[in-house]
C-alpha positions in Angstrom: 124.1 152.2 116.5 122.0 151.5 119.4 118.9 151.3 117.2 120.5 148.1 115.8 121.2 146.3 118.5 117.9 146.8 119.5 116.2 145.4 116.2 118.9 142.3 116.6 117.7 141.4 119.8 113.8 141.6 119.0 114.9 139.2 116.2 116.7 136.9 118.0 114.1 137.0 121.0 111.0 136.2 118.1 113.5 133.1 116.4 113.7 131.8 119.9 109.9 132.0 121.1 108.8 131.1 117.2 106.0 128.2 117.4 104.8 126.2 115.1 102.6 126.9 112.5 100.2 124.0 113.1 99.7 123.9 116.6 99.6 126.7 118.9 99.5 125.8 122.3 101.3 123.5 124.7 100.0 122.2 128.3 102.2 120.3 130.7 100.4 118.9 133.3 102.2 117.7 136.6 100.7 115.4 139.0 102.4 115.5 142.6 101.8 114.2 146.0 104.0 115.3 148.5 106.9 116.2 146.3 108.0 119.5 147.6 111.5 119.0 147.3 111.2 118.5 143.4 108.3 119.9 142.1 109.4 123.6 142.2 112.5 122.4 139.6 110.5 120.7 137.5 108.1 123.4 136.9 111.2 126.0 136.2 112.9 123.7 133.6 109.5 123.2 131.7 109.3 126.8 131.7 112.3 127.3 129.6 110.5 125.2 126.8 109.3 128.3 124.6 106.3 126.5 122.7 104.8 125.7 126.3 102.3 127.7 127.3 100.6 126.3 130.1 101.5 124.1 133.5 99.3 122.5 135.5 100.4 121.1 138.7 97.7 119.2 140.0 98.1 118.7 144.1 96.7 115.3 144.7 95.8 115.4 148.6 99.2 116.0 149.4 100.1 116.7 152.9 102.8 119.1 152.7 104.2 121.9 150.8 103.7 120.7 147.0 100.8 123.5 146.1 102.8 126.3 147.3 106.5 125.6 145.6 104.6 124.8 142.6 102.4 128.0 142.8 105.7 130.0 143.7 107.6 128.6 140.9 105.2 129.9 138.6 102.4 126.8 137.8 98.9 127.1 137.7 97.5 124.8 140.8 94.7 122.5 141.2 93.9 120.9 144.4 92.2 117.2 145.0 91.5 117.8 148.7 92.2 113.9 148.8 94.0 111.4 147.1 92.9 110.2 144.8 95.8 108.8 142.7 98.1 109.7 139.3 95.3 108.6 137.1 92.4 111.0 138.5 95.5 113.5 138.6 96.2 113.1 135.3 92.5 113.2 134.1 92.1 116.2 136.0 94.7 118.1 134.4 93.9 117.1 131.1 90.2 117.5 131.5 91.0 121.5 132.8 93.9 122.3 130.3 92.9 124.4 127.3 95.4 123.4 124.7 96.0 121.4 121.6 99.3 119.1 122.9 98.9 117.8 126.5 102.4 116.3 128.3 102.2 114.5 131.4 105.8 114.5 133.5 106.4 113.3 136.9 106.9 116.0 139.5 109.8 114.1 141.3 112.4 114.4 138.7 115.6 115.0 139.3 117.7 115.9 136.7 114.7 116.9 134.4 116.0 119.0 131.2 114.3 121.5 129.0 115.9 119.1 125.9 114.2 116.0 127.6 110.8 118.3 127.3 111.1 119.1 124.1 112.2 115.6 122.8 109.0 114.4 124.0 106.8 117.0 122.9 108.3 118.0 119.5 107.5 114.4 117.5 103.3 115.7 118.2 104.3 119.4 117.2 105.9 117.8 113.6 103.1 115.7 112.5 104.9 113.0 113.6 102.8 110.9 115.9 99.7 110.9 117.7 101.2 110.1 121.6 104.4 109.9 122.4 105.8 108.1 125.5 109.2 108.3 126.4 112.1 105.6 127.5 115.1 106.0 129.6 118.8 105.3 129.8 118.5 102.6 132.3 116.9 98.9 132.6 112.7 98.6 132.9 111.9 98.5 136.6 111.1 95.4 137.9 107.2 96.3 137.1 107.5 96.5 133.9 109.7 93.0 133.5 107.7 90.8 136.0 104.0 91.7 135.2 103.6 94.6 132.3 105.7 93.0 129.9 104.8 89.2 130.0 101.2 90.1 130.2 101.3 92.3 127.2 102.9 89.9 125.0 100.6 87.5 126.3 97.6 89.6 125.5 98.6 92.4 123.1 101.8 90.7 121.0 101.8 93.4 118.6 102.9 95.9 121.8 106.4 95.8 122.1 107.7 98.7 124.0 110.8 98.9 125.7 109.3 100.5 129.0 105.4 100.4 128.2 105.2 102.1 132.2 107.7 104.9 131.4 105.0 107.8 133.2 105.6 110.4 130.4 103.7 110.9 128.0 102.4 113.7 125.2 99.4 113.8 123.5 96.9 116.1 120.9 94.0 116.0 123.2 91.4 115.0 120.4 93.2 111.7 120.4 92.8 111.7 124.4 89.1 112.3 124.1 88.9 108.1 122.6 91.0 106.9 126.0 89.6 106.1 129.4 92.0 106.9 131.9 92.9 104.7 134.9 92.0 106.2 138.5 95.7 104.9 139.5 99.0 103.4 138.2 97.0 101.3 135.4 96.9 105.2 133.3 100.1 104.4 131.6 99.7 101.2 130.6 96.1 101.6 130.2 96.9 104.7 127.5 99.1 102.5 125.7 96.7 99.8 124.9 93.9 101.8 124.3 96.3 103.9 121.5 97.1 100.2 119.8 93.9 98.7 120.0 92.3 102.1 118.5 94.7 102.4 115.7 96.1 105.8 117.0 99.9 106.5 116.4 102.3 105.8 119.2 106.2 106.6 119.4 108.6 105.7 121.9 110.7 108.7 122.8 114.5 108.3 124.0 114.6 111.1 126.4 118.1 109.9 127.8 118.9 109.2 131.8 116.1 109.9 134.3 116.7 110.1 138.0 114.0 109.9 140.8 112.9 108.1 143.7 113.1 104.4 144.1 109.6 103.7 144.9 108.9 101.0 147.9 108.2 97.3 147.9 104.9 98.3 149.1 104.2 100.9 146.7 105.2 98.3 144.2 102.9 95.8 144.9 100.1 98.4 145.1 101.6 99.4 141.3 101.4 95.7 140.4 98.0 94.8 141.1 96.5 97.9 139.4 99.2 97.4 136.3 97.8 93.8 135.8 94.1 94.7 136.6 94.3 97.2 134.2 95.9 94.6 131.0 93.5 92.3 132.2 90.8 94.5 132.1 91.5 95.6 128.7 92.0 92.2 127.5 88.3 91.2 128.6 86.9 94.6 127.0 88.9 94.3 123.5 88.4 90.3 123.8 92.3 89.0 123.8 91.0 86.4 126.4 88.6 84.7 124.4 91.2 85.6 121.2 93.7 83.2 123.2 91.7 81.1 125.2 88.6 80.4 123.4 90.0 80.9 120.2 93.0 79.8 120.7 92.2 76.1 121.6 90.2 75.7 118.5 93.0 77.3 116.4 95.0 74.4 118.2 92.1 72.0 116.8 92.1 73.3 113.3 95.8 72.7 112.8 95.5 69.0 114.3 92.9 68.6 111.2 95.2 70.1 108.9 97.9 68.3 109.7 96.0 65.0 109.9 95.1 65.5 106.1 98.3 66.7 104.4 99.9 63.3 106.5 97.0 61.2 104.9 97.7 62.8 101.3 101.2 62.2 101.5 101.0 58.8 103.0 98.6 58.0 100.2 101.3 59.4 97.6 104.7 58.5 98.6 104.7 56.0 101.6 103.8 52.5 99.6 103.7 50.3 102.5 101.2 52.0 104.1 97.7 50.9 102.8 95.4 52.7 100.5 92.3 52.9 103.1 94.9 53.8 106.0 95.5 56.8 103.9 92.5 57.7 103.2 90.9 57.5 106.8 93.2 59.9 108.1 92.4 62.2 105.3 88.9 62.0 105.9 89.3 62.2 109.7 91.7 65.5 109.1 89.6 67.0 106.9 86.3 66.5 109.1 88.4 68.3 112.2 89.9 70.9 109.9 86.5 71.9 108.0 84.8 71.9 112.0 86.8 74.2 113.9 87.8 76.5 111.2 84.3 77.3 110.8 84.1 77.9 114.8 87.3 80.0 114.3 85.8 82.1 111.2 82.3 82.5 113.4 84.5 83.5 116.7 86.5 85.8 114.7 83.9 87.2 113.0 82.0 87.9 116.4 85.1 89.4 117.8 85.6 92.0 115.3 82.1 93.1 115.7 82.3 93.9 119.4 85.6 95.4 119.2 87.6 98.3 117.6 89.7 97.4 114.7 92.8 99.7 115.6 95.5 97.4 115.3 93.6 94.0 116.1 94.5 92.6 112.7 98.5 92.3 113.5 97.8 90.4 116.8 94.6 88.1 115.2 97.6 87.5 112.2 100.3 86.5 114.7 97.9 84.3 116.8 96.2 82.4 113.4 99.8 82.8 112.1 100.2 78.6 112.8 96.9 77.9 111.4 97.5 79.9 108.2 100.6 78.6 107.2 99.1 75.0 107.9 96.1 75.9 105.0 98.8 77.4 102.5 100.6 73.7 103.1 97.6 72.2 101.9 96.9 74.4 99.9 100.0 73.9 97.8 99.8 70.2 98.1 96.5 69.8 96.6 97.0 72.3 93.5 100.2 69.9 93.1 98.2 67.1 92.6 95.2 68.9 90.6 98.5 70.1 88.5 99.4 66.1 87.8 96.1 64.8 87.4 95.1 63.5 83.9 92.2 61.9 82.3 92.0 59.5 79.4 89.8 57.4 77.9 87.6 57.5 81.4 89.9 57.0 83.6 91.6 59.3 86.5 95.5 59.3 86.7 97.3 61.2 89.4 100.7 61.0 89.2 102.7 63.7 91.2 106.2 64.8 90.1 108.8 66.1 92.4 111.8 67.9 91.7 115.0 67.2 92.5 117.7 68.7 94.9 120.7 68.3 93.8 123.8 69.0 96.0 127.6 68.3 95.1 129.6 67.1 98.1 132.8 66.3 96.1 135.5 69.0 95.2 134.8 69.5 91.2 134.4 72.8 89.6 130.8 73.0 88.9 128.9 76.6 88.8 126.3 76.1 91.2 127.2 73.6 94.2 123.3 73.6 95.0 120.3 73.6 93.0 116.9 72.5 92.2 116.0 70.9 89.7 113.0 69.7 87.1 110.4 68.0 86.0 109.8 69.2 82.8 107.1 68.8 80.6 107.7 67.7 77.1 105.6 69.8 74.2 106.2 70.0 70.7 108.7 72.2 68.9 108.0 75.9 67.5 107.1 76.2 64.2 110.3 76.0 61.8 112.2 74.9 64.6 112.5 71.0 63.2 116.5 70.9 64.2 116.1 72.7 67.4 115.9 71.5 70.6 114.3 74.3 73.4 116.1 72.9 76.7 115.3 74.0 80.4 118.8 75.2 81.7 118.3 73.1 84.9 118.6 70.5 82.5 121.3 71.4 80.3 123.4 71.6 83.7 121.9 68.0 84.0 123.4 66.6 80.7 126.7 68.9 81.0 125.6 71.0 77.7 124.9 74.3 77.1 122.6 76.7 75.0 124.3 76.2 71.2 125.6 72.9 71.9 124.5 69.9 69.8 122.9 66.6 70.4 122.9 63.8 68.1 120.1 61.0 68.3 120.9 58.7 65.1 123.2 59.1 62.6 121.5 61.6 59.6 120.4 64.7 62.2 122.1 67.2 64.3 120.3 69.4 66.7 120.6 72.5 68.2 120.0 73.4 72.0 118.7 76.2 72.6 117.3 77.8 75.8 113.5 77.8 76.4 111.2 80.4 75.6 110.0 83.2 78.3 107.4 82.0 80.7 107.6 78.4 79.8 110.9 77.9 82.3 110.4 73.7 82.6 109.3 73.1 79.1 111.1 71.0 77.0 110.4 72.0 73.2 111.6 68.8 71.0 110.8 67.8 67.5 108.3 65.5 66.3 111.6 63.4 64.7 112.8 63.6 68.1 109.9 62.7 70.3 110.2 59.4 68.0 113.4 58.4 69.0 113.2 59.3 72.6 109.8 57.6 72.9 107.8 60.5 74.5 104.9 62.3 74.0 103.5 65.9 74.8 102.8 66.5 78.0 104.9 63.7 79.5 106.7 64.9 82.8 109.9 63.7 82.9 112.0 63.8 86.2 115.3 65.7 86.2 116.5 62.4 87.3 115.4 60.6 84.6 116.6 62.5 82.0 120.0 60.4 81.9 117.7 57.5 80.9 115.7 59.1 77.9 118.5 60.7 76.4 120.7 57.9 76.6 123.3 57.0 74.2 122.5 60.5 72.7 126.1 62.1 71.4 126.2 65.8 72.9 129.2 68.4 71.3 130.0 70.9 74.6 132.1 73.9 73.7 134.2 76.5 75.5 135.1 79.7 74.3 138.5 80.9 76.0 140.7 83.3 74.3 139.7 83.4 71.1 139.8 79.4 70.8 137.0 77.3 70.8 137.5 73.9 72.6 134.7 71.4 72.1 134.3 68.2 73.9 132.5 64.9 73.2 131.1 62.3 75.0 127.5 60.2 75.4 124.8 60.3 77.6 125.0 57.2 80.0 121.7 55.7 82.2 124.4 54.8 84.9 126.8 57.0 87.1 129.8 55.9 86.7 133.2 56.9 88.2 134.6 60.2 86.3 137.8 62.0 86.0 139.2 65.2 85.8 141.5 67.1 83.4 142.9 69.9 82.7 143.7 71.6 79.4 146.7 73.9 79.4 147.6 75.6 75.8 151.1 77.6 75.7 151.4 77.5 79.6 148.0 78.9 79.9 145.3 76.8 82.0 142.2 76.6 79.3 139.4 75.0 80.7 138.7 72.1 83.2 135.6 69.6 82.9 135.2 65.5 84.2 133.6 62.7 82.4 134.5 58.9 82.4 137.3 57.6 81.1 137.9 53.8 80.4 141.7 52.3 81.0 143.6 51.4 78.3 140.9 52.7 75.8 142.2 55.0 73.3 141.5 58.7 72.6 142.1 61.2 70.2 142.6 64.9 70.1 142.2 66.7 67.0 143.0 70.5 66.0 140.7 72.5 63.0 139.2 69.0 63.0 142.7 66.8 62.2 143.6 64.2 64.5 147.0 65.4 65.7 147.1 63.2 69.0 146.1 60.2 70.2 146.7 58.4 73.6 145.7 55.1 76.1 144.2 56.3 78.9 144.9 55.6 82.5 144.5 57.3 85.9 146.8 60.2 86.6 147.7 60.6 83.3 149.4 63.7 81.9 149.2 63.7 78.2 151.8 66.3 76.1 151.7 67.2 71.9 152.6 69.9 70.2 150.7 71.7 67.2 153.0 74.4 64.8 154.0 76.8 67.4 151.2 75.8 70.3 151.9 73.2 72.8 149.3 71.1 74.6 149.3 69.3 78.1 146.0 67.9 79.1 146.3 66.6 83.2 144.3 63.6 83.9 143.3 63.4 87.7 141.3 61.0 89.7 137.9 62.2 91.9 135.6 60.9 93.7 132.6 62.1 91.7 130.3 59.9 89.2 129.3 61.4 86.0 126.8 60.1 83.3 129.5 61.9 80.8 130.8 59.4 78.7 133.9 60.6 76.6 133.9 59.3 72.6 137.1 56.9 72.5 138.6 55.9 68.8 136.2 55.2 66.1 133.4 56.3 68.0 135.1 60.5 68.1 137.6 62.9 68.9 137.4 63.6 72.7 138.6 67.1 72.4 138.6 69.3 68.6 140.6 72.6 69.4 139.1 75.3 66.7 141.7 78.7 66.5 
């Protein structure tokens, strides 16, 4: 049996040491000055990571016992006979270490974990990621919120780590090959930016709680100046200065100009009692400023991108033209609206720009969309074989309080049917020749959704409801003027039917027919509540006041029924 056990444990032992196929070695490098009392730990912990398989702790000048614990503890040692700082330490290590993956961790950890190792590492290992820097379980230091930070979303907006000055990092060292290292505090930072600006993958690695030394106020000043003399360094060398300064100010220009036109345009449009030549100066002036420092922003840009690497440049040069873009696609919109209205007859020019409308119900009524927008629609002849069909835009059926199958009646020989327009042609209104007649419109006018009350005025619309197997259908007219409406509601056998609003005129009369026999007629007044019965069915219709218009004028005696109930 002992054979077994043996074979087990050889098993276990190779599952526990296995590697990963693509990579196959690991260096941690570990630069320390004067940190005996740690350094020895840290090197044991990152010993117990099995796909590392070398650890450089790289002594820089320090003045007490760091190269021997570190050398006792099991780490290969390299000695600066001075200090010379964490960057040169860092460069050092990497320079002499012989693998594929290169970690840098501090040597004065505390509570430093073969988990928080491999969390940091095992990202590059996977394919994952280029460089990896880790974050901690506690807030930035004051570093990284009072310089770092503000000066990286000054410069480099697209960099948005939580601590960009976390001190750990992992790398493949082909990808270190393309960074220059910083001789002091500036590496970390400096490794970041040069990772964006190139285009090589970064991650941000949770690694959980980190404990070490509170560094000094001196030691953070020191840290300061080199952290900002590093962003500002690589801000002149990838050219963020001139990208915000230089740049910037004509970006600044450009949008003035922009803005100067779309105000003349629009004052030359839609605000009549400013002049003509007002309008028109303050286009030209606008388009003059626009057209100028565009052109020095294109030229700029265009000289920027040629001196520096691409990397991610494009998100930050987005985000900083980001005002200036929108600005053009404002214009932009603007003029192909009025190229879209313009016409030209008989030598002459006409641009007449159609908006559409917004309409929003304020009042309580039962309406399917509280909010919508609406129109214009272009009138256009009717399809072939379609001479008693109307093709309606449902904007403005919800307009005319009609629906696709409903009727309209112009004069008093034709009938015709709505229907909804065809696919791809969503603000087209398909009508008749007969029909463009009596409306008094021709192909390719634009008619306003707010005008539509006055072209199809007078015209006599059939709405119907299908509930339950009954078809209700209501009638009124088309009226030019909103005026004060109604509500009712239809109840049949103690069930609630449907509920619609229209106007109502006191003391008019209206009827109520069933299968298309008057069976009730009534005077109306507000608050009404109207009762009849029909065979077995009886009928309550509730009459209640609102504070809504409606251009839905209800057909009173001799004109229509107001309601037909079909069962």
């Amino acid at each position: 049996m002992y054979w077994f056990f043996v074979i087990l444990a050889f098993l276990l032992a190779g599952i526990k040491t296995q590697k990963p196929k693509k990579y196959q070695k690991v260096s941690v490098i570990i630069p320390a000055y004067n940190e005996e009392e740690t350094v020895a730990k840290v090197v044991e912990v990152i010993k117990k990571v099995s796909f590392v398989d070398e650890i450089i702790v790289v002594n820089d000048g320090s003045s007490d016992n760091t190269a021997e614990e570190a050398m006792n503890a099991g780490a290969r040692v390299i000695t600066h006979e001075v200090n010379k700082g964490k960057g040169e330490a860092l460069n050092t290590g990497y320079r002499e270490a012989e693998c594929d993956i290169i970690a840098f961790i501090d040597a004065d950890i505390y509570n430093l974990t073969s988990a928080k190792v491999e969390a940091m590492i095992r990202p590059i290992l996977e394919g994952k990621t280029d460089i990896t820097k880790t974050k901690f379980s506690r807030a930035s230091g004051r570093v990284t919120e009072l310089t770092a930070k503000p000066l990286l979303n000054f410069f480099f907006p697209e960099i948005s780590f939580e601590q960009p000055l976390s001190g750990q990092f992992a790398a493949r060292k082909e990808v270190l090959k393309k960074i220059n290292f910083e001789s002091d505090y500036g590496v970390d930072v400096g490794i970041v930016i040069d990772a964006d600006v190139l285009g090589i993958s970064i991650m941000e690695v949770d690694i959980g709680a980190i404990e070490h030394d509170m560094s000094p106020l001196s030691d953070l000043n020191l840290m300061a100046n080199e952290v900002v003399r590093t962003i500002i360094g690589r801000a002149n060398k990838y050219g963020r200065v001139v990208m915000i300064d230089d740049i910037g100010y004509d970006i600044r220009m450009a949008i003035v100009g922009l803005s100067l036109t779309i105000l003349g345009l629009f004052t030359i449009f839609f605000v009549k009692f400013v002049s003509l030549s007002i309008g028109v100066i303050i286009s030209i002036i606008g388009i003059i400023l626009a057209l100028y420092y565009i052109i020095k922003v294109i030229v700029k840009s265009i000289d920027m991108f040629r001196k520096t690497p691409r990397g991610n440049l494009v998100r930050s040069f987005i985000k900083i033209h980001f005002p200036m873009i929108i600005s053009i696609f404002v214009l932009l919109l603007m003029i192909s609206t009025f190229i879209g209205a313009a016409h030209f007859d008989h030598g002459v020019l006409s641009i007449e720009p159609n908006s559409r409308n917004l309409i929003i119900y304020a009042d309580d009524s039962l309406r399917d969309n509280a909010i919508s927008v609406r129109g214009p629609y272009t009138v256009d002849t009717a399809i072939e074989n379609e001479t008693n069909e109307i093709r309606m835009p449902s904007e403005a059926m919800m307009t005319l309080g009609v629906k696709a199958n409903d009727t309209i009646q112009l004069d008093a020989n034709n009938v015709y049917l709505i229907n909804n327009t065809r696919e791809g042609e969503p603000d087209t209104l398909r009508l008749p020749i007969e029909v463009k007649k009596l409306l008094d419109v021709e192909d390719g006018d634009v008619i306003q959704n707010s005008r539509l009350k006055d072209v199809f005025e007078g015209a006599l619309m059939t709405h119907s409801h299908e509930v339950n197997n009954t078809t209700v259908v209501e009638k009124f007219m088309i009226t030019s003027r909103d005026k004060h409406s109604s509500n009712f509601e239809l109840i049949l056998d103690n069930e609630s039917l449907i509920n619609s609003s229209g106007i109502f005129k006191n003391n008019e009369t209206y009827e109520i027919s069933v299968n298309g026999v008057v069976v009730d007629s009534f005077n109306f007044k507000t608050n009404l509540t109207e009762t009849f019965k029909y065979g077995n069915h009886k009928f309550k219709v509730i009459f209640t006041d609102t504070n809504s218009t409606s251009i839905k004028l209800f057909t009173r005696q001799n004109q229509d029924t107001f309601l037909d109930f079909d069962f």
